[in-house]
C-alpha positions in Angstrom: 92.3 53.5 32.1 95.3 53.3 34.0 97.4 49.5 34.3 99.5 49.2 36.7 102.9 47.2 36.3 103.4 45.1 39.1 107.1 45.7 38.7 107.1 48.9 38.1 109.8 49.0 35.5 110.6 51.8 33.2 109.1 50.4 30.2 106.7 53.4 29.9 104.0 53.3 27.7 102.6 56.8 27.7 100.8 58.6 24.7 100.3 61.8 24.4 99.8 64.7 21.8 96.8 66.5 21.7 96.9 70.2 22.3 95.9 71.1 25.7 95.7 73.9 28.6 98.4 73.1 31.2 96.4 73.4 34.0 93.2 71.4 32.1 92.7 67.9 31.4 91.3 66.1 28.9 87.9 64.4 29.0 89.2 61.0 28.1 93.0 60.5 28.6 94.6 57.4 26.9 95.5 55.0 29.3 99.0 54.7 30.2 101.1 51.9 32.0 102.3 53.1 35.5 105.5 51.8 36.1 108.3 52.4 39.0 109.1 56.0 38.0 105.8 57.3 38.3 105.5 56.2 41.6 108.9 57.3 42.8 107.1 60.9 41.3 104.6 60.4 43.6 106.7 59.6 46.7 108.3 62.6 46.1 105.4 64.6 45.9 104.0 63.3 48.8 107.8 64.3 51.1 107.6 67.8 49.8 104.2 69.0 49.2 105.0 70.9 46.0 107.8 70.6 43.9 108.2 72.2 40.2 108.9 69.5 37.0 113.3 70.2 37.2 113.2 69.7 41.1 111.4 65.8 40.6 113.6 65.0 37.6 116.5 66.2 39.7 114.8 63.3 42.5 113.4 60.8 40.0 116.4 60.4 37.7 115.6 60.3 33.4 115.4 63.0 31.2 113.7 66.1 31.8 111.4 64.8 28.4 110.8 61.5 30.0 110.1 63.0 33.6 107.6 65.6 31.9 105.9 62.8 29.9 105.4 61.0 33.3 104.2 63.9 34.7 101.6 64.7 32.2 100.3 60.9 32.4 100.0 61.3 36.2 98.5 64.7 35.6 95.6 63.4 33.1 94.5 60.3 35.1 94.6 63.0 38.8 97.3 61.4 40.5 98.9 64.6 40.7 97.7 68.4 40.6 98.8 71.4 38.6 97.9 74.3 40.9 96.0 76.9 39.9 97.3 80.3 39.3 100.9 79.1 38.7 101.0 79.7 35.0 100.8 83.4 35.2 101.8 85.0 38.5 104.4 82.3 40.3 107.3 83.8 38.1 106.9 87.5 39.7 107.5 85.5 42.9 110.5 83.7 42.3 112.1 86.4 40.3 113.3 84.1 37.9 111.1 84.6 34.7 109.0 81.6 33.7 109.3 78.8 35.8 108.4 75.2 35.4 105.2 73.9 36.1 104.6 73.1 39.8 102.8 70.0 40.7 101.4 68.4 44.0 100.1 65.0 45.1 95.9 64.4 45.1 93.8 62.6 46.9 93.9 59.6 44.0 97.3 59.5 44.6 97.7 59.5 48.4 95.3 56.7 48.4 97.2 54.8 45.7 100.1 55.1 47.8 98.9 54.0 50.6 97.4 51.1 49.3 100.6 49.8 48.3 102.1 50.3 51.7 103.2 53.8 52.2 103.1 55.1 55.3 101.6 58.6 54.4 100.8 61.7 56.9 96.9 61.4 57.2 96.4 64.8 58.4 97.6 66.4 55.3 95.0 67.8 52.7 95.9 66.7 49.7 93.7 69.0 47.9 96.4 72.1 46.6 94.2 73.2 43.2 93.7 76.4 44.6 96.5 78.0 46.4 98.1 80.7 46.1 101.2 81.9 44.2 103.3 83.1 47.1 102.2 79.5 48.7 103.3 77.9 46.1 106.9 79.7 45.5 107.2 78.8 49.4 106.6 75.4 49.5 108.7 74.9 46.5 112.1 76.8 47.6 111.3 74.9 51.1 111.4 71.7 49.1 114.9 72.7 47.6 116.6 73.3 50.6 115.4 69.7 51.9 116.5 68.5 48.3 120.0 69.9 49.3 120.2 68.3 52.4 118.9 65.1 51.3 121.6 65.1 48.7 124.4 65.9 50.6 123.5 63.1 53.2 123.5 61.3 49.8 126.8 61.9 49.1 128.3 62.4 52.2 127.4 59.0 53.1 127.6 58.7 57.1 124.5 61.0 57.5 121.1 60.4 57.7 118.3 62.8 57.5 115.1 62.4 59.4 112.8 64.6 57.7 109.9 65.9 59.2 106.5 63.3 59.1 109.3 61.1 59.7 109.9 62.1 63.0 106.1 62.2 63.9 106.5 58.3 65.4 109.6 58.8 67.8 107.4 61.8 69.0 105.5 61.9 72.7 101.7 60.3 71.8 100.4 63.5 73.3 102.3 65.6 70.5 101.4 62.9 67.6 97.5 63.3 68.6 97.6 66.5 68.3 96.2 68.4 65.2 99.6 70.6 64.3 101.9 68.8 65.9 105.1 71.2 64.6 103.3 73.9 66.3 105.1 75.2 69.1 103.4 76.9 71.7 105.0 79.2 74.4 103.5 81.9 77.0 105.7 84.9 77.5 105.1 88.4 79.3 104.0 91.3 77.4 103.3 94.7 78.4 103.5 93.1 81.9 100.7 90.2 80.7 100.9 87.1 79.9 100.9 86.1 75.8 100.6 83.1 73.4 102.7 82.8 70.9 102.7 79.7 68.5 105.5 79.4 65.9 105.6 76.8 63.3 108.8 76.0 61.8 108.6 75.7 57.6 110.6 72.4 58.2 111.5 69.9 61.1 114.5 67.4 60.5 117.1 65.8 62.5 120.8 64.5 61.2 121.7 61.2 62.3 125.3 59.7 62.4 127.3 57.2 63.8 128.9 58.3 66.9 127.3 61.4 67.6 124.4 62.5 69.2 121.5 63.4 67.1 121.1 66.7 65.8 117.8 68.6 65.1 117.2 71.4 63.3 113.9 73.8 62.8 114.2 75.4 59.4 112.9 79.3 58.2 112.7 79.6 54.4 112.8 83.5 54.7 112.0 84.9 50.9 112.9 88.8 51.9 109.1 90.0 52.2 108.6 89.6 55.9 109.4 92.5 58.4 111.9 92.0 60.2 112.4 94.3 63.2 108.0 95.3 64.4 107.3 95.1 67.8 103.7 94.3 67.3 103.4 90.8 68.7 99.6 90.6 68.4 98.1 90.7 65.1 101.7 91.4 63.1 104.0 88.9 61.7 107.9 89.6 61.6 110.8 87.4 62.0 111.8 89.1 65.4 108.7 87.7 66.7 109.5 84.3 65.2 112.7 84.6 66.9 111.1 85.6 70.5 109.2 82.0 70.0 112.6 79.8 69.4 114.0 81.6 71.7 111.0 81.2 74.8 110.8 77.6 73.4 114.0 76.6 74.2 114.1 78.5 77.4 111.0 76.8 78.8 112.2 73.3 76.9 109.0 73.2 74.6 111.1 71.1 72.3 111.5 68.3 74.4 107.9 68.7 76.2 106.5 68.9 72.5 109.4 67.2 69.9 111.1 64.7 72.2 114.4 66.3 71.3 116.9 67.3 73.7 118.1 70.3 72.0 117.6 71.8 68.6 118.5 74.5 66.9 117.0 77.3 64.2 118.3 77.1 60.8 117.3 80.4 58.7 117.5 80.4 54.8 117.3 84.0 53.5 117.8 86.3 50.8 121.2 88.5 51.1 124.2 89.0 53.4 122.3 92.2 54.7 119.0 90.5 55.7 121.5 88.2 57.9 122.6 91.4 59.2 119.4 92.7 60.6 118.4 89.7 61.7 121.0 89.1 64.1 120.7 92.1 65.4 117.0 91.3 65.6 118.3 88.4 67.8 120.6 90.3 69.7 117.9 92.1 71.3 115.5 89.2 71.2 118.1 87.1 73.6 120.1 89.4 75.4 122.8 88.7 73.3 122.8 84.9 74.6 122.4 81.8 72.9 124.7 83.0 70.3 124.8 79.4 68.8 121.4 79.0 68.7 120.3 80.5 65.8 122.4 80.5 62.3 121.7 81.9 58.8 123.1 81.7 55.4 121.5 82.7 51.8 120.2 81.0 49.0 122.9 81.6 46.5 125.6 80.4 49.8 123.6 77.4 49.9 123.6 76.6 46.3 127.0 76.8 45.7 128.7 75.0 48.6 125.8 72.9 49.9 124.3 72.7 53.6 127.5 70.9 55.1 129.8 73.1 54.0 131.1 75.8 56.2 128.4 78.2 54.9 126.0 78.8 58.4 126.8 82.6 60.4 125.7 83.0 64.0 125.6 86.4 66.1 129.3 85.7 67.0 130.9 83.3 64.1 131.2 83.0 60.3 132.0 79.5 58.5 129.8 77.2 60.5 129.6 74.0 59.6 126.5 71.6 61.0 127.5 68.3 59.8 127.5 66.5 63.2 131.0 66.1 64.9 131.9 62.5 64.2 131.0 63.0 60.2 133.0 65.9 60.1 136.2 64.8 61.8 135.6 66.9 64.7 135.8 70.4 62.4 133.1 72.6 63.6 133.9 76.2 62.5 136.2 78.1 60.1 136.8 82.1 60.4 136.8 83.8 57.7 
């Protein structure tokens, strides 16, 4: 039985303590008293998809002990999921040894949410019990990198972040009705025919501050496995091929036919100095060597250290980029190295 404090304060009353699997629950849970925490747990949840037990007591606030006793009340009752297949196998993918358990949002809790008001993305499945573990170690470093930027808005102070479902509502009705409405979907030539190509960006967010035009961004989470440089459009993933999508898109204005925006650029998030490397040159041949400002990378470790505002963003023809929008940055845009 779960009560529900109408004021959702942190006076928690959770037992626990018999031995269980972490992925199992028990039969009959003991009932627990659901207070403001757990549902800022489930908020969260419900903005990133997946996120591991540090990342939501990094959100959340409390102590890790706290936050993991929350989590296992939510996790009894099915308010949120521990995805299979995590417990084992997720480490090889994050190269990190063992991780923290990842958890995601369920059905129960969707609908608890949105009977108290929150505006949640109906579309979504919230079924994740079975995904896989590279899906998983995805989702969860795409999550981080929106942690970051939500954080250094945060701090910052005179920037907001639109994030993703967020923007669904300023978006043309024809886009919101549709199924996959990130999806962007572009015809270019091809062995002198005409050919689809859809490309998806991981994330979709837009910076907002006073005085200056919005600024949106389409985000790649690249984790070093995909190829980079194949010329096999049909049938074959690679990043040059993601690239040949931005790039048709925002020749043929797709983001503003699709997204409402009136520009946008690609944001990429990968692995090592050297993968940038390739990849620009990837673009390079992808656009001519145009649109030089289109397209920026930096790495993970880049990103953790100085933050997304910082000057930590390379393009084809510039290091020490900085994206915070003109106005919050006093007009400072890049820095040479």
């Amino acid at each position: 039985m779960t009560q529900v404090d109408p004021a959702y304060n942190d006076d928690m009353l959770t037992v626990a303590t018999r031995p269980l699997k972490r992925l199992t629950r028990p039969a009959d849970p003991p009932g627990f008293l659901m207070t403001r925490r757990h549902v800022l747990i489930m908020e969260a949840l419900a903005q990133y998809r997946n996120l591991d037990a540090n990342q939501i007591a990094r959100i959340v606030g409390g102590s890790p002990r706290g936050v993991g006793s929350n989590l296992r009340s939510l996790f009894w009752h099915g308010y949120v999921d521990r995805p299979q297949g995590q417990h084992v196998t997720l480490a090889a993918f994050f190269d990190e040894g063992n991780r923290p358990l990842v958890y995601a949002l369920t059905r129960k809790g969707a609908r608890f949410l949105t009977d108290r008001g929150h505006a949640l993305e109906h579309r979504l499945d919230w079924t994740f019990r079975r995904v896989t573990p590279l899906f998983l170690a995805h989702t969860v470093e795409v999550a981080e990198v929106m942690m970051r930027f939500g954080f250094a808005c945060r701090d910052h102070g005179n920037v907001r972040l639109i994030d993703h479902h967020e923007l669904l509502p300023q978006m043309p009705e024809s886009t919101r009705a549709r199924r996959d409405p990130f999806k962007l979907l572009v015809t270019i030539q091809h062995d002198r025919k005409p050919l689809d190509l859809a490309v998806v960006p991981d994330r979709l967010f837009t910076l907002l501050s006073a005085g200056s035009r919005p600024s949106s961004y389409a985000l790649e989470l690249d984790r070093g496995s995909m190829d980079i440089n194949a010329k096999r459009l049909v049938g074959k993933s690679s990043f040059r091929k993601k690239q040949i999508g931005y790039f048709n898109a925002r020749k043929q204005k797709k983001h503003t036919e699709l997204w409402g925006f009136d520009s946008f650029r690609c944001l990429t998030v990968t692995t090592s100095d050297a993968r940038i490397a390739k990849m620009i040159k990837a673009q390079r041949e992808v656009t001519g060597d145009s649109a030089s400002g289109f397209f920026l990378y930096t790495t993970r470790k880049r990103l953790a250290d100085h933050g997304p505002f910082a000057p930590v963003w390379i393009s084809s023809k510039a290091q020490g980029i900085s994206i915070l929008p003109p106005a919050a940055a006093g007009g400072a845009r890049v820095w040479r190295q």
